[in-house]
C-alpha positions as CSV (number, residue, x, y, z in Angstrom):
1,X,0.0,0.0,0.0
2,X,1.1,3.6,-0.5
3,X,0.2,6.5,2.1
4,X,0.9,10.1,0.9
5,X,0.8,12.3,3.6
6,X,1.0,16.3,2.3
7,X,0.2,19.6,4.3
8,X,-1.1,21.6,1.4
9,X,-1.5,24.9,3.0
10,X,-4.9,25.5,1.7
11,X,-3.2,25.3,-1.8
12,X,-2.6,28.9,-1.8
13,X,1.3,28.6,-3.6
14,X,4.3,29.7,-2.1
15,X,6.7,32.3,-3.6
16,X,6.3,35.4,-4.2
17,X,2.8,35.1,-5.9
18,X,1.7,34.2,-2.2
19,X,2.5,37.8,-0.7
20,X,1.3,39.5,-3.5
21,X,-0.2,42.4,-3.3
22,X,0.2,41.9,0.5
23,X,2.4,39.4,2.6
24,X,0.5,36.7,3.2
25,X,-2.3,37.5,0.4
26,X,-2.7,33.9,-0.6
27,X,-4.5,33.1,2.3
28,X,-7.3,35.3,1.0
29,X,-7.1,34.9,-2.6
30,X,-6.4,31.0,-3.2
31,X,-4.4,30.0,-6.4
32,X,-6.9,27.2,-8.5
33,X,-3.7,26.6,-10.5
34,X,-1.7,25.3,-7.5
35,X,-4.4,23.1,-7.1
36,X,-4.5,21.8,-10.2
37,X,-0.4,21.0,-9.7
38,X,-1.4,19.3,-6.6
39,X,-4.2,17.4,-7.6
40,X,-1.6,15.9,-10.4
41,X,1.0,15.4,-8.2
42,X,-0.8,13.4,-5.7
43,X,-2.4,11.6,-9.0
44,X,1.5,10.5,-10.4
45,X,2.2,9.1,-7.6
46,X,-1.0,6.6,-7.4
47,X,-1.9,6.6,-3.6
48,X,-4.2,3.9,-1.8
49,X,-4.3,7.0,0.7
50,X,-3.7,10.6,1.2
51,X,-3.6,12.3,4.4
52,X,-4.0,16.1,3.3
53,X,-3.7,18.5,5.9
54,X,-4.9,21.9,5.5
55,X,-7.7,21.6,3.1
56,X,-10.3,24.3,2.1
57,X,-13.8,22.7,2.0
58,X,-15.4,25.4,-0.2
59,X,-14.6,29.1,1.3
60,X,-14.9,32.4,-0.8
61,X,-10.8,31.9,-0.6
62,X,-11.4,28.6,-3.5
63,X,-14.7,30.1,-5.2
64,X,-16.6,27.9,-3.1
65,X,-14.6,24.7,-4.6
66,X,-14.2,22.4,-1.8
67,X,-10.4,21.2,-2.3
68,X,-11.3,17.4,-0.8
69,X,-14.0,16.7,-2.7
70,X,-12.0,17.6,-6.2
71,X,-9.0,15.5,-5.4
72,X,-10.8,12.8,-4.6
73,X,-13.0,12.8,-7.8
74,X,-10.2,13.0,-9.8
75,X,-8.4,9.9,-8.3
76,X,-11.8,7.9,-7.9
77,X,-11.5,8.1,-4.4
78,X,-13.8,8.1,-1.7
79,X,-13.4,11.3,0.7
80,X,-13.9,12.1,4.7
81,X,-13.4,15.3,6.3
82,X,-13.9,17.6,8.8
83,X,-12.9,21.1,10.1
84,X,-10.0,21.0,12.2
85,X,-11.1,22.9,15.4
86,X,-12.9,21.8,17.8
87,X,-16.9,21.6,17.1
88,X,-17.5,24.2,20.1
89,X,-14.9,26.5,18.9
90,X,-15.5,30.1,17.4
91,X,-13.4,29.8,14.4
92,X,-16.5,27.4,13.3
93,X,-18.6,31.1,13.0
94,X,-15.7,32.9,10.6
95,X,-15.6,33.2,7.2
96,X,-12.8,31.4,5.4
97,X,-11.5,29.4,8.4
98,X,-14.7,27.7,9.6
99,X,-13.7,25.8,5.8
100,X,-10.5,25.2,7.3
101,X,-10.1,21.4,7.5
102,X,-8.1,18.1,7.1
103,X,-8.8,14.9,4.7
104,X,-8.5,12.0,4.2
105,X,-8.7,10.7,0.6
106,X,-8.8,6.5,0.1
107,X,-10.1,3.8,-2.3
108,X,-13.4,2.4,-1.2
109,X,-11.6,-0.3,0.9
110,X,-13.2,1.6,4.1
111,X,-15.0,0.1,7.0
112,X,-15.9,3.8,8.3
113,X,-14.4,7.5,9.8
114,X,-14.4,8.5,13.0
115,X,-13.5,12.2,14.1
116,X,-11.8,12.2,17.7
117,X,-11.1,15.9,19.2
118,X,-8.3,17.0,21.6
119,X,-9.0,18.6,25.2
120,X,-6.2,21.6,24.4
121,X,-5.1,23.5,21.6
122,X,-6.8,25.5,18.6
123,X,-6.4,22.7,15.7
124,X,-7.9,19.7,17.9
125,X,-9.3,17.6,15.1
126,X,-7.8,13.4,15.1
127,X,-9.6,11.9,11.7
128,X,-9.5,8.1,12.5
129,X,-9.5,6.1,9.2
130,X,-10.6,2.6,9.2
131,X,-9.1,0.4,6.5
132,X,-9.6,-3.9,6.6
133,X,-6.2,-4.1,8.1
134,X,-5.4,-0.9,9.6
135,X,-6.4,2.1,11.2
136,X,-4.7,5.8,10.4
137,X,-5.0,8.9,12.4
138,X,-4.4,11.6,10.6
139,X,-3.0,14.9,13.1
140,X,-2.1,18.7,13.4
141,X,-0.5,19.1,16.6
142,X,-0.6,22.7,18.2
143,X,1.9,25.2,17.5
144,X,2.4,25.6,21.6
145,X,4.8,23.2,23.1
146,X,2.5,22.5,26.2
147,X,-0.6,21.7,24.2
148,X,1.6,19.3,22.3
149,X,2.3,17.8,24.7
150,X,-1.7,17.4,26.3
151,X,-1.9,16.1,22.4
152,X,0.5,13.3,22.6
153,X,-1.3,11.4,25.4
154,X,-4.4,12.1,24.0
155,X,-3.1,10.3,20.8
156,X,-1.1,7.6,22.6
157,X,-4.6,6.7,24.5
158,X,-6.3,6.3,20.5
159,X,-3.6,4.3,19.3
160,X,-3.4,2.1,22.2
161,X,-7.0,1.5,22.4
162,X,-6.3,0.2,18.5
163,X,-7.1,-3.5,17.8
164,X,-5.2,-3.4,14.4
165,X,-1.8,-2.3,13.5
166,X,-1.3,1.4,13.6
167,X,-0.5,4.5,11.1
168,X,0.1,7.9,12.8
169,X,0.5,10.8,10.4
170,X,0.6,14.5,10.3
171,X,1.7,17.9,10.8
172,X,3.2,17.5,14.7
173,X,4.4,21.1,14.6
174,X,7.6,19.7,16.2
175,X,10.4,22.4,16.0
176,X,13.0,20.2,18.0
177,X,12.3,16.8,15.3
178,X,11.9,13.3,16.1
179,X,13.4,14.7,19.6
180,X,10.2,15.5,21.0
181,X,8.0,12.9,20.4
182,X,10.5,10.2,21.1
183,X,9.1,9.7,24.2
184,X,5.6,9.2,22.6
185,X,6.6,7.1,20.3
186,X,8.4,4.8,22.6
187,X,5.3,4.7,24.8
188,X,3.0,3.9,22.0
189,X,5.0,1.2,20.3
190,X,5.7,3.3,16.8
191,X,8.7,3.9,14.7
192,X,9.0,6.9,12.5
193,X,9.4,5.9,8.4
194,X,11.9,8.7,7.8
195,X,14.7,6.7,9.1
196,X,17.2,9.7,8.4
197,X,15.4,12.5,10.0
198,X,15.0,14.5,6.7
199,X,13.2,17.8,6.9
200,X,10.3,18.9,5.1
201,X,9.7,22.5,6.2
202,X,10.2,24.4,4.2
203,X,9.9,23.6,1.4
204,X,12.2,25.8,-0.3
205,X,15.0,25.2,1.7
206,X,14.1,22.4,4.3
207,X,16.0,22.5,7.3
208,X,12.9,21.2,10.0
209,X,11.1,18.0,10.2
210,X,7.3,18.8,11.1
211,X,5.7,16.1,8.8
212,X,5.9,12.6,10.3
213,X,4.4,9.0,9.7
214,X,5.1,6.7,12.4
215,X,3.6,2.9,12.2
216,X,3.3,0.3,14.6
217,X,4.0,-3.5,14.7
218,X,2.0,-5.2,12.0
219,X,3.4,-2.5,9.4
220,X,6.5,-3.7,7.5
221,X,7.5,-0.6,5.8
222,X,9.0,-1.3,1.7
223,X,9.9,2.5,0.9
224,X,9.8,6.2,2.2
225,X,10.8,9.1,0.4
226,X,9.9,12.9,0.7
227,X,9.8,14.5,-2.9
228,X,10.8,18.1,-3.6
229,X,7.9,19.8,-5.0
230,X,6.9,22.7,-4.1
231,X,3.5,23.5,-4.4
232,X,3.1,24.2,-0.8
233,X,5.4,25.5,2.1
234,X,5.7,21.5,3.1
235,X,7.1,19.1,0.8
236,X,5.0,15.7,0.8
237,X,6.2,12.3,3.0
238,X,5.4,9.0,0.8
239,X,5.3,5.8,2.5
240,X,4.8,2.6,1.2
241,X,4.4,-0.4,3.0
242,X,2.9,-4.2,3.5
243,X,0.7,-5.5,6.3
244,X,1.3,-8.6,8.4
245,X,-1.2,-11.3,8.6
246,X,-2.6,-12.0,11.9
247,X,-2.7,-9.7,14.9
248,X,-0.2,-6.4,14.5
249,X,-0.1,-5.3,18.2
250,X,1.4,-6.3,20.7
251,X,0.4,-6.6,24.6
């Protein structure tokens, strides 16, 4: 199976077009041809699943296109998603970012979605994804170190509750790397695919490793790479890998 993980960034661009006529502009404006860029990366590369984090589900930023939905129909795949703050939370009543949201995009192999929420932090959503023989959360940790932290038990209390094998993926907003969640990982029985610790932010010049995907026993990973595209200010983690027969966790 193959699992592309990709923060999009609302597929507003990066570069200079992005802070025109202001710094920061995309994020009002949108860019339909990044999308389209996107939409054919993710396509050449032939995912059974993509984990997209920051999607726009059809704000005034996109002309009302919701960014999931038009991914997904152009690989034939089946969509879920959901806005990433909480569901009592006032960015749910603002224009633009109440469309603010993650995805997951997967062939029709799917026994169901479940949407789990963090206590702390602004982006709380956990999308839980429910394949035959796995289940994948899909993340974006808080920017604040503490929260982060409230996240990571949170998350280790899902995946341990987990009677298949285990994909965790996302944006964990880690500035110190694999460093700070080594402790999480340890705890919850998962080894990160990126091996080497390569970066992926930015994407111009990547020097930090936000993006991870970290699997459990019952994944046997066959290939990991992080191409350089950039059509966002992430570059994309690709992951491919078999599953065990049997039981994939242990005590």
């Amino acid at each position: 199976m193959r699992l592309l993980l990709y923060n999009i960034r609302y597929a507003a661009g990066t570069g200079a077009r992005f802070n025109l006529p202001v710094p920061g502009a995309g994020y009002l404006i949108g860019n339909r041809g990044c999308l389209e860029e996107i939409t054919a990366f993710i396509g050449e590369n032939d995912p059974d699943v993509v984990g997209l984090i920051e999607v726009d589900t059809g704000s005034i930023r996109t002309g009302m296109v919701n960014q999931a939905n038009l991914i997904a129909e152009r690989l034939g795949h089946y969509s879920t998603y959901q806005c990433k703050y909480g569901e009592d939370s006032l960015n749910t009543l603002l224009p633009i970012v109440r469309k603010q949201a993650n995805a997951f995009l997967a062939s029709p192999r799917v026994h169901g979605e479940r949407f789990h929420y963090f206590d702390t932090g602004i982006k709380r959503l956990i999308i839980e994804l429910e394949l035959d023989d796995v289940s994948i959360f899909l993340v974006h940790l808080s920017l604040k170190y503490r929260h982060r932290h409230f996240q990571l038990r949170h998350l280790h209390e899902l995946v341990a509750r987990s009677e298949k094998p285990v994909i965790v993926a996302g944006d964990f907003n880690t500035f110190w790397g694999e460093h700070e969640i080594f402790l999480f990982m340890r705890a919850s029985g998962l080894t990160s695919a990126n091996e080497r610790s390569l970066p992926s932010y930015p994407s111009h010049a990547p020097r930090k490793e936000l993006d991870f995907i970290l699997y459990s026993e019952g994944v046997v990973p066959r290939g990991f790479r992080i191409p350089s595209v950039r059509h966002s200010d992430h570059l994309p983690l690709i992951f491919d890998f078999d599953l065990t027969a049997g039981p994939g966790k242990s005590g």
